[in-house]
C-alpha positions as CSV (number, residue, x, y, z in Angstrom):
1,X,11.8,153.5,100.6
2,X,8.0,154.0,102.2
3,X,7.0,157.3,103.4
4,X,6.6,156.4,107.1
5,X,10.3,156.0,107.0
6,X,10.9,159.0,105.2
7,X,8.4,160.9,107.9
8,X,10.3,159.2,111.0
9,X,13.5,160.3,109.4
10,X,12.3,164.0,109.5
11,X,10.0,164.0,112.3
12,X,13.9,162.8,114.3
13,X,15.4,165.5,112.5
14,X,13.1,167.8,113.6
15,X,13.7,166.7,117.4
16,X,17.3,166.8,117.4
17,X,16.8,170.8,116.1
18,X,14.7,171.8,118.8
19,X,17.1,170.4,121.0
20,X,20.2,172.0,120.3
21,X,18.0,175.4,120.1
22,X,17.4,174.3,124.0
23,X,21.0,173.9,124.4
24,X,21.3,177.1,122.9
25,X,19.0,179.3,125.2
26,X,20.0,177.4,128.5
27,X,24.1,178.3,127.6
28,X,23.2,181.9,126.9
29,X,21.3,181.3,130.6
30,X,24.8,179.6,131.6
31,X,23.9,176.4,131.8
32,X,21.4,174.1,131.8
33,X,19.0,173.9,135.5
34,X,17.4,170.7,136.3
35,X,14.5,171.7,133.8
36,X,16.6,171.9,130.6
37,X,18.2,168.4,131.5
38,X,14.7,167.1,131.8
39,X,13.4,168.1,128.6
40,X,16.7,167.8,126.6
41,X,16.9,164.4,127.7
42,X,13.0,163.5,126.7
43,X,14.1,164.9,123.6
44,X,17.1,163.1,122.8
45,X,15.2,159.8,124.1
46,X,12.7,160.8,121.3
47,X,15.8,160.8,118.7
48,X,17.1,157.7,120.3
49,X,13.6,155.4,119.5
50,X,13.2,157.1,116.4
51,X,16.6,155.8,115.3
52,X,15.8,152.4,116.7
53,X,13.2,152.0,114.7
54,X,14.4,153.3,111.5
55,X,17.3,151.2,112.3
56,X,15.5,148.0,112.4
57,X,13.2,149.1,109.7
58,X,16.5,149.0,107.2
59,X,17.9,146.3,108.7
60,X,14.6,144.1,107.9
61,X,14.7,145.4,104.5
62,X,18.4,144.9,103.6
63,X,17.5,141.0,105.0
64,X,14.3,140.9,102.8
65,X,16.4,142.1,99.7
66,X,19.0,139.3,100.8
67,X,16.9,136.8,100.8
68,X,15.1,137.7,97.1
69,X,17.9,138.1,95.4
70,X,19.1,134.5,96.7
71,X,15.8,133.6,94.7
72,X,15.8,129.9,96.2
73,X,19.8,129.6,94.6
74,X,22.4,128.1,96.5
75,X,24.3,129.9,98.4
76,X,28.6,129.3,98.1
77,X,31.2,129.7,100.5
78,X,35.3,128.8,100.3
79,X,36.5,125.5,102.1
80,X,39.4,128.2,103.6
81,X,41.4,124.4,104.0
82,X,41.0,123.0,100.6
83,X,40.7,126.2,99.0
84,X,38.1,125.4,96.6
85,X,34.3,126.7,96.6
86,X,31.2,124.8,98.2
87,X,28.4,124.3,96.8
88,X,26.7,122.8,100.7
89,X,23.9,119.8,101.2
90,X,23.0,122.4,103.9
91,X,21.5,124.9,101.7
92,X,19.4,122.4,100.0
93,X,15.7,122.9,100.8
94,X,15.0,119.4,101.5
95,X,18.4,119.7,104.5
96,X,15.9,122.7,105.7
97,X,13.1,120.7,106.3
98,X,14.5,117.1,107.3
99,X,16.7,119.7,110.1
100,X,13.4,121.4,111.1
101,X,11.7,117.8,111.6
102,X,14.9,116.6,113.3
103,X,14.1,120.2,116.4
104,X,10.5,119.5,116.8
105,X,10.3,115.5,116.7
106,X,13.6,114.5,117.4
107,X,15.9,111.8,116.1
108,X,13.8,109.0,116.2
109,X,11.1,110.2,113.8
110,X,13.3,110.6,111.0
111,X,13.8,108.3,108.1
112,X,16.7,107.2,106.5
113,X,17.1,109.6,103.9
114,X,16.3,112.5,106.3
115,X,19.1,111.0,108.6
116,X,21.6,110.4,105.7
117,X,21.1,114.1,104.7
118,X,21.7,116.0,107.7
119,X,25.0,113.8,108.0
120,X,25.9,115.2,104.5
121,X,25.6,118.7,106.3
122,X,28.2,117.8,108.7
123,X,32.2,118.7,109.0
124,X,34.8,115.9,109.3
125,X,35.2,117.1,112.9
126,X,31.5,117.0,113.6
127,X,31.3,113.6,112.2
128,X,33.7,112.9,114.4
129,X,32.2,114.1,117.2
130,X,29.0,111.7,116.1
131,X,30.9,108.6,116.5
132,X,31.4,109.3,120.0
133,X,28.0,110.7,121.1
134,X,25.9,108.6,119.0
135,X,22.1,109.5,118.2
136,X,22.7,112.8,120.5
137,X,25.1,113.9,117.9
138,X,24.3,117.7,116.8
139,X,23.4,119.0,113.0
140,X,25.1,121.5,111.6
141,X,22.2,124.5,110.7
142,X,21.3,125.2,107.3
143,X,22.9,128.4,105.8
144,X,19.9,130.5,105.8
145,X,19.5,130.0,109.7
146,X,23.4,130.8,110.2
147,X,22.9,134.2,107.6
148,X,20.0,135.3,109.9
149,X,21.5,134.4,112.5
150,X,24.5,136.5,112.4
151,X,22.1,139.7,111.5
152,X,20.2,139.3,114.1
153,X,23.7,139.0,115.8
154,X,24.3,142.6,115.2
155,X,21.5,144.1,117.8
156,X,24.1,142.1,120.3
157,X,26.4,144.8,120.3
158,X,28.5,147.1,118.2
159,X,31.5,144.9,116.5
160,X,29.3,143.6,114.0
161,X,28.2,146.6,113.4
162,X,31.3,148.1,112.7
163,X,33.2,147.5,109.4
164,X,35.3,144.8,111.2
165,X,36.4,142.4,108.3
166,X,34.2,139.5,109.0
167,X,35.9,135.9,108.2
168,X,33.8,132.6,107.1
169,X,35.7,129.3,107.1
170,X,33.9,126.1,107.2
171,X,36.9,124.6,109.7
172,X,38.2,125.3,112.4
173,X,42.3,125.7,111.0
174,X,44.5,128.3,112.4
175,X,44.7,131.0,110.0
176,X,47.7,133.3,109.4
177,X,46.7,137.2,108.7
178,X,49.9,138.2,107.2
179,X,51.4,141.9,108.6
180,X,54.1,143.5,106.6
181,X,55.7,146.8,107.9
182,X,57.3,148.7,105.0
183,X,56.7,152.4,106.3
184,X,60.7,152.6,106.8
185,X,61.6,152.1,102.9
186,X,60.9,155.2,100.2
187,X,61.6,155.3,96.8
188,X,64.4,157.6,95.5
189,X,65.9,159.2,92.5
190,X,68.4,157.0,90.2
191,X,70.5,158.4,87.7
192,X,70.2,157.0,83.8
193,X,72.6,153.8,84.1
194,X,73.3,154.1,87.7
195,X,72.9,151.1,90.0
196,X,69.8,150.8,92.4
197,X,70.8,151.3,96.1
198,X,69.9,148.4,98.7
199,X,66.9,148.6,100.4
200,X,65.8,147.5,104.0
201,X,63.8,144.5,103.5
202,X,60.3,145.0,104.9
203,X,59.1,143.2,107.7
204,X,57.4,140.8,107.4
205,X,55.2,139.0,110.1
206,X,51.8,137.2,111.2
207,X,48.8,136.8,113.3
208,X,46.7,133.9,114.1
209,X,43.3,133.2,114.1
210,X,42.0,130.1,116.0
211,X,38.6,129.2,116.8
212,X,37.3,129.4,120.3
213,X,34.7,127.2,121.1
214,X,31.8,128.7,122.5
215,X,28.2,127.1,123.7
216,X,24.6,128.9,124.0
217,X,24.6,127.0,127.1
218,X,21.1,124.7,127.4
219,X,18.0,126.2,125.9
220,X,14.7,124.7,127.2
221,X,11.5,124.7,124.3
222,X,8.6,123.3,126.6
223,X,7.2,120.4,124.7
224,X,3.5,121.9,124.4
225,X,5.2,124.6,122.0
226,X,7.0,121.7,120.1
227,X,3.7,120.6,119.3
228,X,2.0,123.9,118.3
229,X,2.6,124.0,114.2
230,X,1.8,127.5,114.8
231,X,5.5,127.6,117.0
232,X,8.4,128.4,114.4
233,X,10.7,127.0,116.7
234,X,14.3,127.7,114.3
235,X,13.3,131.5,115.0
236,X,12.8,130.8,119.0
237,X,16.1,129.0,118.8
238,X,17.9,131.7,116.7
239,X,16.7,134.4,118.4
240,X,18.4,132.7,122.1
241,X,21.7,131.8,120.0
242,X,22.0,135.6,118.9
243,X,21.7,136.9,122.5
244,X,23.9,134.7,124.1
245,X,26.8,134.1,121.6
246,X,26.3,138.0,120.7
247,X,26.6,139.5,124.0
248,X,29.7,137.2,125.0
249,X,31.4,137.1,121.6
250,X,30.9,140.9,121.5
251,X,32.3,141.5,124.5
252,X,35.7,140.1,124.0
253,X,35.9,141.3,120.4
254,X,36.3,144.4,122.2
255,X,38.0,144.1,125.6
256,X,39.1,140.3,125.5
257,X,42.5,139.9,126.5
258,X,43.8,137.4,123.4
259,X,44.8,135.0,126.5
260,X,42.3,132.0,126.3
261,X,39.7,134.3,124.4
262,X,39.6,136.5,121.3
263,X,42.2,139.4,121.3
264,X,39.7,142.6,121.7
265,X,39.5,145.9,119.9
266,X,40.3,148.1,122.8
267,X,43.4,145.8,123.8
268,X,45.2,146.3,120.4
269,X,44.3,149.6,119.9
270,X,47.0,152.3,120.6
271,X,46.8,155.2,122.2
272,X,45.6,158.3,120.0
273,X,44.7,161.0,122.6
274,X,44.9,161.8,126.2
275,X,41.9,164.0,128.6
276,X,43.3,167.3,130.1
277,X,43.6,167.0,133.9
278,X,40.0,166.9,135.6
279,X,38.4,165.2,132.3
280,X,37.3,161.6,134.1
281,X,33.9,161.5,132.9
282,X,33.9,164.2,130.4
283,X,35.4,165.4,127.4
284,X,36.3,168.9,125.3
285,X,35.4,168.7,121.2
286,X,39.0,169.3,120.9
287,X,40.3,166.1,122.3
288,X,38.3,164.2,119.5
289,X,40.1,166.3,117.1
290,X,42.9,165.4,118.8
291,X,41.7,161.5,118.6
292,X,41.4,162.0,114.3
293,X,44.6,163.3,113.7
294,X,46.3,161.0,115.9
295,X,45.6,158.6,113.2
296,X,47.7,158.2,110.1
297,X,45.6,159.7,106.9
298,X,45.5,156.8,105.0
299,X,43.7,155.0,107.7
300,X,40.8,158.2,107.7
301,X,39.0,156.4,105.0
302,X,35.3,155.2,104.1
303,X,35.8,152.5,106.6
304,X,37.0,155.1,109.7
305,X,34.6,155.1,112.3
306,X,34.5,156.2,115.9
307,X,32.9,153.5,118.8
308,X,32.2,154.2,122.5
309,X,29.8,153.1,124.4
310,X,26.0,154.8,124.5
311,X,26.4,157.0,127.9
312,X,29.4,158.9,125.8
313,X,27.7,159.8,123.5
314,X,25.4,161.3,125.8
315,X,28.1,163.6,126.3
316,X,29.3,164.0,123.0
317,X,25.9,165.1,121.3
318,X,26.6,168.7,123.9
319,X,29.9,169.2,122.0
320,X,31.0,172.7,120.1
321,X,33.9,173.0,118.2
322,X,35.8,176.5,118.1
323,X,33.1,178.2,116.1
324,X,30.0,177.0,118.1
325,X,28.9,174.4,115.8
326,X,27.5,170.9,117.4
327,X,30.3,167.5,116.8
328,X,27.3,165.6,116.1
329,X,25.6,165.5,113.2
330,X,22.1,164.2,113.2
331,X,21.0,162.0,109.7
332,X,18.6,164.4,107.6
333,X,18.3,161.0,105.0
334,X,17.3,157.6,105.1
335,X,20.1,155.2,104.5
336,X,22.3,157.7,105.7
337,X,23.9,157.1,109.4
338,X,24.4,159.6,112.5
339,X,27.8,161.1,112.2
340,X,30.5,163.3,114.5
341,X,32.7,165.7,113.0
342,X,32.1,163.9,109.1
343,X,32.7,160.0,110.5
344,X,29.9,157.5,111.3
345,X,30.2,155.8,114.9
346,X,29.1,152.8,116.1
347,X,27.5,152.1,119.3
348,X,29.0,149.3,121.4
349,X,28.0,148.9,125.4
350,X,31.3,146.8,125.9
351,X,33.7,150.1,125.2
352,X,34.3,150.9,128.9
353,X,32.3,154.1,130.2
354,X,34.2,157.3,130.9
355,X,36.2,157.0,134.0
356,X,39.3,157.8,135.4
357,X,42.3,156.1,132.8
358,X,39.2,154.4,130.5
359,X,40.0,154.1,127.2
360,X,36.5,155.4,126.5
361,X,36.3,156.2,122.4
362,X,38.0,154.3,119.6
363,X,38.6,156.1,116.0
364,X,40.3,154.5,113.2
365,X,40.0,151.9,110.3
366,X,37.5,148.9,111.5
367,X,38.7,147.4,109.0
368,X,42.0,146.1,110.1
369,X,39.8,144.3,112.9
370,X,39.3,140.7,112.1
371,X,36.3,138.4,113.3
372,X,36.9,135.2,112.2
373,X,33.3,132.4,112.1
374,X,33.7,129.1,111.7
375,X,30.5,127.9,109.5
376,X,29.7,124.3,111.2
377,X,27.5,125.8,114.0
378,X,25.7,122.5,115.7
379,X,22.2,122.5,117.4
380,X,22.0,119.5,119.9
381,X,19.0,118.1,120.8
382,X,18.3,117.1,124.4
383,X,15.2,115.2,124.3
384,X,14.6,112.9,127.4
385,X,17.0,115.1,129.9
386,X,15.1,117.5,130.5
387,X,11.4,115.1,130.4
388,X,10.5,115.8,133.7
389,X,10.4,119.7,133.2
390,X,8.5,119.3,130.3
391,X,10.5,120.7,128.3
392,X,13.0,119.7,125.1
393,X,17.0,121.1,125.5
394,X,18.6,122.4,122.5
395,X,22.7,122.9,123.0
396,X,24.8,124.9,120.5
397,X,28.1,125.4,119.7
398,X,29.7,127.9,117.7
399,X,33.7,129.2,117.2
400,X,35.0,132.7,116.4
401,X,37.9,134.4,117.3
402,X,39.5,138.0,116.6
403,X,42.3,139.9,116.3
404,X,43.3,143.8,115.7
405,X,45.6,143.4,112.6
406,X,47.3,146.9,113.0
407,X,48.2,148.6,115.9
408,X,48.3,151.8,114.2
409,X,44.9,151.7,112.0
410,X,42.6,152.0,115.4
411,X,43.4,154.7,118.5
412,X,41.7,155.0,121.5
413,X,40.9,158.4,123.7
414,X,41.5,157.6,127.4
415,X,40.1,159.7,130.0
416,X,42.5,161.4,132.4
417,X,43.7,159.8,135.8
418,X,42.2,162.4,137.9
């Protein structure tokens, strides 16, 4: 841990004091004037970049330590159809570098063995695909790209972020997430040679995880930049994949409807706690109370968390409870996260905003959220389509889907109607 980070950490802690003691003064005032809402705002905008960064700083570091303890070994993952553990061509380091010739010269320019490699790398359904497009065929990345890639896929928005159980399958099979609802059986008392009483059978029942296809659309590399060694083009490409496939997969992990896309978050969360009459865009300290408690204890674990999205917590950083202390607890330590009322939140900008009816704030156990990523992301190489742009097109696909696995694990706050 350096020292800037440990200075960042208290110079933001420092911030977020002198701003409360603003909020302070201006309430003994009654209320804040345009003045206060000025420099609170600066303030908190101070805390807000400070976090960013210190953010990004652990991120990097969590990646770097990632990466060193991989120490150049192969990295495994399950075959979720055959149900027996890879060892992939695509972590080989010779894959890596016959698939970063294959981006910046193209198809043509490799040699057999380069060729015969990447086609190691690829799924029975890819190489299926291959027969039918030919040399245009895509590669399937190598798995230190698709690691990276999927961190830097959590700057994208808030799901990945969460503690969401995240899913890798190298195929694309409909999974099963099996549900079983025994809350209606208890145990009992039984007398010394007595018979044991029939039981209600638990129920038991399913969910489905599929994979919907989704594509980073066309991503134009001008050709003078494929020619600069100095150009790491994997990074330019990675960086375009994790802010289109973020933002759209994000979005319907947490509002899609399940109909054609991923089954969102907020669509199968219940509801937990309602705003008083006139609470469209705000919110009393006592309604997020409301919001804990309206979930079952066993789901207030290590892996509860609230989520919203960044103008609510705007509102909820001005939140009292009963005895005048602030909801929101600013981090005093590094490695430790921002909490409110003793549970971390996550930030996500696809929550909906406070408005009338919104379901605005989600509290529960991320856990029972399931992403599911199928491992045979392609990069297709456009080379002659795009010629007279002067540029090179790189097209990717990617599948995911998601689905809430208990209603009653996650509960959302909605605003009132009016």
């Amino acid at each position: 841990m350096s020292m800037k980070m440990i200075e960042k950490k208290q110079k933001r802690a420092q911030v977020a004091k002198e701003a409360r003691e603003l909020l302070d003064q201006a309430e003994k005032r009654g209320g804040m004037n345009q003045e206060d809402e000025t420099v609170w705002n600066r303030m908190m905008g101070e805390v807000d970049k400070l976090g960013s960064e210190i953010e990004r700083e652990e991120r990097l570091q969590h990646l770097e330590s990632d990466l060193e303890s991989r120490d150049g070994s192969s990295a495994k993952y399950v075959d979720a159809e055959e149900k027996r553990e890879l060892k992939p061509a695509i972590d080989r380091k010779e894959y890596r570098q016959a698939f970063h010739k294959f981006l910046t010269d193209g198809m043509a320019e490799l040699d057999n063995e380069e060729r015969s490699l990447l086609l190691q790398g690829k799924s029975n359904e890819q190489r299926a695909l291959s027969s039918v497009t030919g040399a245009s065929g895509g590669f399937t990345v190598p798995v230190g790209f698709y690691n990276q890639l999927l961190e830097t896929m959590k700057s994208y928005g808030g799901m990945r972020q969460s503690r969401a159980t995240v899913l890798q399958t190298s195929g694309g099979n409909v999974l099963q997430i099996p549900k079983v609802d025994d809350t209606a059986n208890i145990g009992s008392i039984v007398g010394e040679n007595a018979p044991v009483g029939n039981a209600t059978d638990p129920t038991f029942s399913s969910l489905s995880l599929g994979a919907y296809k989704y594509t980073s659309k066309v991503i134009l590399v001008p050709i003078e930049l494929l020619q600069d060694s100095a150009f790491h083009v994997e990074n330019y490409i990675r960086e375009a994949l994790a802010t289109r496939i973020g933002r759209v997969t994000n979005a319907h992990f947490t509002t899609g409807t399940g109909s054609g896309q991923p089954s969102g978050v907020v669509t199968g969360a219940s509801q937990g706690a309602v705003g008083a009459t006139g609470a469209t865009t705000s919110l009393v300290s006592d309604s997020l109370f409301d919001l804990i408690h309206s979930v079952d204890p066993a789901y207030r674990t290590n892996s509860a968390q609230f989520m919203f999205h960044d103008s609510t917590l705007k509102v909820i950083r001005k939140l009292k409870d009963a005895d005048g202390r602030y909801v929101w607890e600013p981090s005093l330590r590094v490695g430790e996260p921002d909490r409110i009322l003793g549970y971390e939140y996550v930030i996500n900008q696809d929550v909906p905003v406070m408005a009338a009816n919104a379901k605005s704030i989600l509290f529960g156990d991320m856990s029972r959220f399931y992403i599911r990523d199928v491992m045979d992301l392609s990069v297709y190489r456009l080379g002659e389509k795009y010629l007279d742009q002067g540029c090179v097109g790189f097209l990717t696909f990617s599948r995911h889907d998601s689905v809430l696995t208990d209603v009653n694990a996650i509960k959302f706050y909605q605003n009132s109607d009016k």
